[in-house]
C-alpha positions in Angstrom: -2.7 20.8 8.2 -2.7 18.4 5.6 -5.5 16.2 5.7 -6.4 13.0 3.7 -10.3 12.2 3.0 -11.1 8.4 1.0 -14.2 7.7 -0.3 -16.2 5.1 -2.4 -15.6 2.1 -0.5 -18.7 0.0 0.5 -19.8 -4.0 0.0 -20.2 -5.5 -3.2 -20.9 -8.9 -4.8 -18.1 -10.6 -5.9 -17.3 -9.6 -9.8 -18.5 -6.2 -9.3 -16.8 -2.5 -9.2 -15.5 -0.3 -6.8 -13.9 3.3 -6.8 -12.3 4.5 -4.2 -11.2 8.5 -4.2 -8.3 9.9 -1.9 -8.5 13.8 -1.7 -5.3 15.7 -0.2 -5.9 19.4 1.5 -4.3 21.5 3.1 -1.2 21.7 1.1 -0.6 23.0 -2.4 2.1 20.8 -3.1 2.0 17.9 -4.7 3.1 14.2 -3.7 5.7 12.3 -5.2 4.3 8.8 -4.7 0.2 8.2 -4.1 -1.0 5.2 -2.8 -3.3 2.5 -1.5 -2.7 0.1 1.2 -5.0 -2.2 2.6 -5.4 -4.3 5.8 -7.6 -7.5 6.2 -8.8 -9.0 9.6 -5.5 -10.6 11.2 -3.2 -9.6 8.3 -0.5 -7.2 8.1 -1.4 -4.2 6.0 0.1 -4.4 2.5 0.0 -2.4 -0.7 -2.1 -2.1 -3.3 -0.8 0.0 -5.5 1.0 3.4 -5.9 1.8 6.4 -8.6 4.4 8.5 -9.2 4.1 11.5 -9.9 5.2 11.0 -13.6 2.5 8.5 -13.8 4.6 5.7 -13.0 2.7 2.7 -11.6 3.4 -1.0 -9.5 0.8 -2.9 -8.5 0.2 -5.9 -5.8 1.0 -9.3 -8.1 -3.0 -10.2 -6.5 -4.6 -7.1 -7.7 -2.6 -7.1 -11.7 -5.5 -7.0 -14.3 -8.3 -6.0 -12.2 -7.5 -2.8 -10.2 -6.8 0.7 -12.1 -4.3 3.4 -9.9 -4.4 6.9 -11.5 -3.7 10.5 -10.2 -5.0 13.9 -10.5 -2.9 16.5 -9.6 -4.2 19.4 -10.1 -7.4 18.2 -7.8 -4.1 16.7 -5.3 -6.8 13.5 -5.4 -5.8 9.9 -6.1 -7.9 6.9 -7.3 -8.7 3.5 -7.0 -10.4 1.8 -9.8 -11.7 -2.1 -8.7 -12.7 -4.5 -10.9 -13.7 -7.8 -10.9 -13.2 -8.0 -7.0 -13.0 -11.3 -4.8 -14.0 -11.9 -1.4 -10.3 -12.2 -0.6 -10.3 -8.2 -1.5 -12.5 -7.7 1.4 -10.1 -5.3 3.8 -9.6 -1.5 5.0 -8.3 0.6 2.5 -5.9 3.4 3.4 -4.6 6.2 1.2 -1.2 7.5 1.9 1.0 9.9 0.2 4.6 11.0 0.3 6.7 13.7 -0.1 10.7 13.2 -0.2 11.7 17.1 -0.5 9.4 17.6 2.7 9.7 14.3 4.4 6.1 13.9 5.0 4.5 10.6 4.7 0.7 11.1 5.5 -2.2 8.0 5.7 -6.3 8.6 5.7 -7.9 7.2 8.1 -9.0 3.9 6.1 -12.4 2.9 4.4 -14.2 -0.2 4.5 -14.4 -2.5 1.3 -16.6 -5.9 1.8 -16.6 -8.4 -0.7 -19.7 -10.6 -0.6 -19.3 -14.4 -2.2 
């Protein structure tokens, strides 16, 4: 059973740093596409940013400059580096990860990031 476990979210003062971690078992295959997602209060949930598995990235226009996607796949674990993060960042974060071959499009069950002005 795969199975998706995030980590490293928390609250923070506004300008400071975040890393959040996304760990894949249960599988030995890798994903094509890595992700983050993430849901504020009243909002629909959007992306963050994603990773191929050629490295390829595309980011949110909001998040450009300040948040780092990268990929490791022989620990099947994606991350989040956040910089320089605003209030409006505040949201749940969700990893999710996809494989076309298998048709499998998994999501972890979220984790909390808190912005503080």
């Amino acid at each position: 059973q795969v199975q998706l476990v995030e980590s490293g979210g928390g609250l923070v003062q506004a300008g400071g740093s975040l890393r959040l971690s996304c760990a894949v078992s249960g599988t030995v295959f890798s994903f094509n596409v890595m992700g983050w997602y993430r849901q504020a209060p009243g909002k629909q949930r959007e992306l963050v940013a994603r990773i191929t598995s050629d490295g390829s990235t595309n980011y949110a226009d909001s998040v450009k400059g300040r948040f780092t996607i990268s990929r490791d796949n022989a620990k099947n674990t994606v991350y989040l580096q956040m910089n320089s993060l605003k209030p409006e960042d505040t949201a749940v974060y969700y990893c999710n990860v996809l494989h076309w071959v298998l048709r499998w499009d998994f999501w972890g069950q979220g984790t909390q990031v808190t912005v503080s002005s």
